[in-house]
Each structure stands twice: as C-alpha cells, then as structure tokens.
N, C-alpha and C positions, 0 to 999 in steps of 0.2 A: 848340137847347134842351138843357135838362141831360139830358132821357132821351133823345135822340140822343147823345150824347157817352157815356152809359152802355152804350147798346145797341153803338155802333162797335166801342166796348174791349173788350167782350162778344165782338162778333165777330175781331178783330184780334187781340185777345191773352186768350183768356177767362181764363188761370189769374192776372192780373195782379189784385194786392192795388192799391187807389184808397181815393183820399177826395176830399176838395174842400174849399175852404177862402173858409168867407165872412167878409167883414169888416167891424167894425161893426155897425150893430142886423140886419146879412144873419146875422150868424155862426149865428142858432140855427135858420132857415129853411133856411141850404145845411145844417146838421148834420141835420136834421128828414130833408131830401131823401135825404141820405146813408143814413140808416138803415132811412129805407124802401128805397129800392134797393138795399141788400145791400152797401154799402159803408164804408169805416170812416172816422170824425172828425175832426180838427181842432180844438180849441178852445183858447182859451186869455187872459191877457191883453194878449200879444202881438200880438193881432188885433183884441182886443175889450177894453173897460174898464169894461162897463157889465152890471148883470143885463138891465135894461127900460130906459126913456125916461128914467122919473124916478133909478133907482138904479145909482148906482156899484158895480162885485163886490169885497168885498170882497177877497175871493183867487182864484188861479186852480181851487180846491178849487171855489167855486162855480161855478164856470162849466162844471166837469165834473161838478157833479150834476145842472147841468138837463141834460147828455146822457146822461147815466145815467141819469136818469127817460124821454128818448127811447127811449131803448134799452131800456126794460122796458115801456112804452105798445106797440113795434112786438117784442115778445117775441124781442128781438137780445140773445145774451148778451154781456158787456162782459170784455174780454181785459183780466187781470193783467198786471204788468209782464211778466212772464217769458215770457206767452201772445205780449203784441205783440213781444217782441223775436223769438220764434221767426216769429211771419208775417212780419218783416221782412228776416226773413235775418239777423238780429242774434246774435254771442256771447253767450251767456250771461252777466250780471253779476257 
C-alpha cells in the first residue's frame, strides 16, 4: 500500500525528497495522499486533462490550485520556484 512504500523510504533513506504521481481522475487522490504524508506533488496536464468527471482544466494553473488548496487544508506550505529548485538540488535560475 502507499503508506508501506512511505514508511520503507522513511526507513531506507529518510532524508529522500518523494512524491508520487497519479493519473487521470487518481491525480488529485495520490496528490491528496501526498500531502498528507509529508511529501511533495506532481500535477499537471501531462498526466491529467480534466478538473472532475464533467470538466476539462483549463490550464495547468488549475490543476495547481486544487493542490494548492490541498496543501493549505493539510497546513503544508507550497515551495516557490526557487524553494523547489533548492529541495531538488537544482541551480538556481
């Protein structure tokens, strides 16, 4: 299950930065999971096309606000560009 594969990571490599990645009408269920277990996102319309059942997302702007509203439901602050480049090990832009 997902919180077996959280907890393994946990123990195997705890300082490892994760996310997970659902697709399809899963995207906003594994991002939901994500945020409550203390992990970071995925979304986009590369994965997902849709907001719900009935509606197309317009852009991929929406589809990062409803993780942006996860992430302030489970009081997870949401990293700026420059924030996720630093947890990635990224140059600066």
């Amino acid at each position: 299950s997902f919180d077996y594969f959280v907890e393994t990571l946990g123990r195997l490599a705890p300082d490892a930065q994760w996310c997970a990645a659902g697709i399809g009408r899963h995207q906003i269920e594994v991002n939901e999971w994500c945020v409550a277990a203390g992990g970071h996102c995925r979304t986009g319309l590369e994965d997902n096309i849709r907001i719900d059942r009935d509606t197309l997302a317009p852009s991929n702007a929406a589809l990062v606000r409803r993780v942006v509203d996860l992430c302030d439901r489970y009081a997870r602050p949401v990293a700026t560009a420059a924030q996720a480049r630093a947890i990635l090990g990224l140059d600066a832009a």
